[in-house]
C-alpha positions, 0 to 999 in steps of 0.5 A: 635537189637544188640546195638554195637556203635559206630561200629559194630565190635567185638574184639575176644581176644582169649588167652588174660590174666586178668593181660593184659585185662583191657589195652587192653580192654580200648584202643580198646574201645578208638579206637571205637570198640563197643564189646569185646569178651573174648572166654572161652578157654583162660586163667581164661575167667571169670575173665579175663570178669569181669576185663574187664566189670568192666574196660570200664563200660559200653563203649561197650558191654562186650562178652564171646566166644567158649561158648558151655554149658548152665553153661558157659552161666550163668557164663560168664553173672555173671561175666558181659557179656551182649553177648555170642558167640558160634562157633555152635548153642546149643538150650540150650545155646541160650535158657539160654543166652535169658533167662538171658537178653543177646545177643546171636550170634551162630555160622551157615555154612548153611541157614539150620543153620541159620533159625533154630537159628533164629527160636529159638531167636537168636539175630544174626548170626555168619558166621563162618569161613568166609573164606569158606563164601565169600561175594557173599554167604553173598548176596545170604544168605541176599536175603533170610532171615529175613530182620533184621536178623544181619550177622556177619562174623567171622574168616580170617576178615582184613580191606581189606575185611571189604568194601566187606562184607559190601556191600553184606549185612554184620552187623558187624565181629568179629576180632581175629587173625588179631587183637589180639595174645597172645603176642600182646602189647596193643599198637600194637593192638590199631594200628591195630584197628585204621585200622579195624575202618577206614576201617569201617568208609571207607565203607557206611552202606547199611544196 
């Protein structure tokens, strides 16, 4: 099981710099977000992960993003990632992230996808992109794996459809665009986390 408390949402910030992560980083931990992502095509990642892990030591779970190679894996976890997410799923980026302890969520489109990562270990599923995944295909999806296995759709997510995707089976999201742009103050997006978080916090766990 993925320990992200005390909500199972994960903040990407996509282009984030090092200089702005540390801020942003603690409020939206602040707020209650349980994970943030920093994907590896934005400036400096490492760093930029390292800052942040050192930042809200241990408040949440500290992840690296568009992680695509086995070496990305093994740097991201030096520089104090505990999770690693992928758009696809790379046998040897999930083989190396468990090797290293970490949490791995690549990226699936089809069930096919999706046994197959699980089959190799996968901590969870990320459901990407989600807007061409709506709820009803979270459903039919649930109906057929794994009960524990963990779905977290990524991509297109706003606090409107947090309730829908909830209640078909979902276990968490990933947040980017909606939340986070580079440009974005930090106080601008903890507003827009508070909203994220309520709407979390609006909906029951059918999980």
């Amino acid at each position: 099981m993925l320990a992200l408390a005390p909500t199972r949402l994960i903040a990407i910030l996509r282009g984030v710099k090092p200089e702005e992560a540390a801020a942003i980083a603690c409020a939206l931990v602040e707020v209650g977000f349980g994970a943030i992502e920093v994907p590896l095509n934005s400036p400096d990642p490492f760093r930029s992960i390292e800052i942040i892990a050192r930042a809200i030591d241990g408040s949440a779970l500290v992840g690296a993003g568009t992680v695509l190679l086995p070496g990305a894996v093994e740097a991201a976890a030096n520089a104090g990632a505990g999770l690693i997410v992928a758009p696809n799923a790379d046998p040897g980026v999930i083989e190396c992230a468990l090797k290293l302890g970490l949490g791995v969520l690549p990226g699936v489109a089809t069930p096919t996808e999706a046994f197959a990562a699980l089959g190799l270990g996968a901590t969870g599923l990320k459901l990407f992109p989600a807007e061409a995944m709506p709820p009803e295909v979270v459903r039919a999806w649930r109906s057929v794996l794994p009960k524990n296995a963990l779905l977290f759709p990524v991509g297109g997510v706003t606090p409107e459809r947090i309730a829908p995707y909830r209640l078909a089976g979902a276990d968490g999201f990933g947040i980017g665009g909606a939340l986070y742009r580079p440009g974005t103050t930090t106080g601008e997006v903890a507003a827009i986390a508070k909203s994220f978080v309520a709407a979390w916090g609006a909906t029951p766990d059918v999980r």
